[in-house]
N, C-alpha and C positions, 0 to 999 in steps of 0.2 A: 700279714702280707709282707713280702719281700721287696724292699729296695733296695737298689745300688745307690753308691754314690756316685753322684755325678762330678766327674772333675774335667779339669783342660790343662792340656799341658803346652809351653811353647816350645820349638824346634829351632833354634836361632843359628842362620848358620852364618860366617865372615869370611868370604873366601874357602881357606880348607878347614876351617874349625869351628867348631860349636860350643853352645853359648851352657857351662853347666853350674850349678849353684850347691855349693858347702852348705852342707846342716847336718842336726844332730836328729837320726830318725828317733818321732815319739814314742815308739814301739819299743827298741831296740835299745834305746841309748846311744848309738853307735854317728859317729861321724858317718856319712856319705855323701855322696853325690846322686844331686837329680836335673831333669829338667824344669827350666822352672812352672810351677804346674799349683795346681789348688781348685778350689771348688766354685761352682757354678752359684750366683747370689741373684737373688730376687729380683726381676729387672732387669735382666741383662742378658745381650744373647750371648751366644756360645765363644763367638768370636773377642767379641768386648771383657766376657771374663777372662780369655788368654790373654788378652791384651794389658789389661789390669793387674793381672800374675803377673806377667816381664816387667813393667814399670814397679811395680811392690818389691818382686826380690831381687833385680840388676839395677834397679833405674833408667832404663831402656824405655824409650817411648816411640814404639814401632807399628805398628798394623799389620796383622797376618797378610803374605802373600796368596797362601793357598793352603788348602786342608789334606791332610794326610790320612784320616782316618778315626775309625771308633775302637778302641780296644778295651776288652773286657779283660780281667783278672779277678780272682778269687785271691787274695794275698793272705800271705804267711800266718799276720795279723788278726784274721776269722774275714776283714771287711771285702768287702764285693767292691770294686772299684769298674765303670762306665768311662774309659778315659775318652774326650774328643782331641785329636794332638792337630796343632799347627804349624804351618812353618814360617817363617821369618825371615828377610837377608835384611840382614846388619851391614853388608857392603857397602864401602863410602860414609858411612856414619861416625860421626865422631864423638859419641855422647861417650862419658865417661862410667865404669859398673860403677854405682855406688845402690848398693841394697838396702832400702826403706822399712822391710821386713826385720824383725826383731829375731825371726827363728831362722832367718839366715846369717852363716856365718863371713861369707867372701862369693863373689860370683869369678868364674877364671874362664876361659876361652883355652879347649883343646881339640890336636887332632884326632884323627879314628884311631890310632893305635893307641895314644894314650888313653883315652875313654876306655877302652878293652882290659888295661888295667886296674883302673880304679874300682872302689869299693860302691858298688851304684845302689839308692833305693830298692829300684826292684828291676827285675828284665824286662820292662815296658820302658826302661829306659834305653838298654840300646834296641831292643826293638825296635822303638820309635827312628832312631838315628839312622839304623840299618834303610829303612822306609824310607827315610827323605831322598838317600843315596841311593837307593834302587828302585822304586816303583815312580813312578805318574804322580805328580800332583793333582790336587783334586780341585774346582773350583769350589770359591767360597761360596757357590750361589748353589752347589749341592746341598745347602745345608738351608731348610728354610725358618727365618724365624718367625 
């Protein structure tokens, strides 16, 4: 029987830039950028694991505003990936990134254009981003736990 993984990812945005996190993909080797994002753990809703991801790999301790969506990927890698993405405003906040996460390298705060150049995970990266920017938020009560 097939399953996906279940993962969450956060959308963090500070005014005009988003929130993206340095690592080295395990697949690939390769430095990139993601959002910060990881898998769903026993216990915990949907939301609580996003929330858990952003404290783990920025040190960010935030609470989703609102839900973006479910995104499916068959990745490069053979795995089936279930993303649930959320989003964030960091506005006004003063915590400092520091990332508790061992397989991240640096968390950095960029605009749309820069994101457009970087070397990203996967395309559910900007994906996700493009979504925060263009569509409807979703409420957090679409989502039942």
């Amino acid at each position: 029987m097939h399953k996906p993984n279940v993962t969450v990812a956060a959308i963090v945005k500070n005014h005009n830039e988003y929130l993206l996190v340095k690592e080295r993909d395990k697949f690939t080797k390769q430095i990139c950028y993601n959002q910060p994002a990881g898998h769903l753990e026993k216990n915990e809703t949907l939301a609580q694991a996003a929330s858990r991801e952003l404290y783990e790999e920025t040190g960010l301790s935030l609470t989703p505003t609102g839900f973006l969506g479910v995104y499916n990927l068959y990745a490069d890698n053979g795995v089936h990936y279930l993303r649930f993405c959320f989003l964030f405003d960091a506005s006004g906040t003063n915590q400092q990134l520091n990332p508790i996460d061992d397989d991240i390298i640096s968390a950095h705060w960029f605009n749309l254009e820069k994101v457009k150049s970087l070397p990203l995970r996967s395309p559910l990266v900007q994906k996700c981003i493009d979504d925060a920017v263009t569509r409807p938020l979703l409420s957090l009560d679409t989502i039942y736990n």
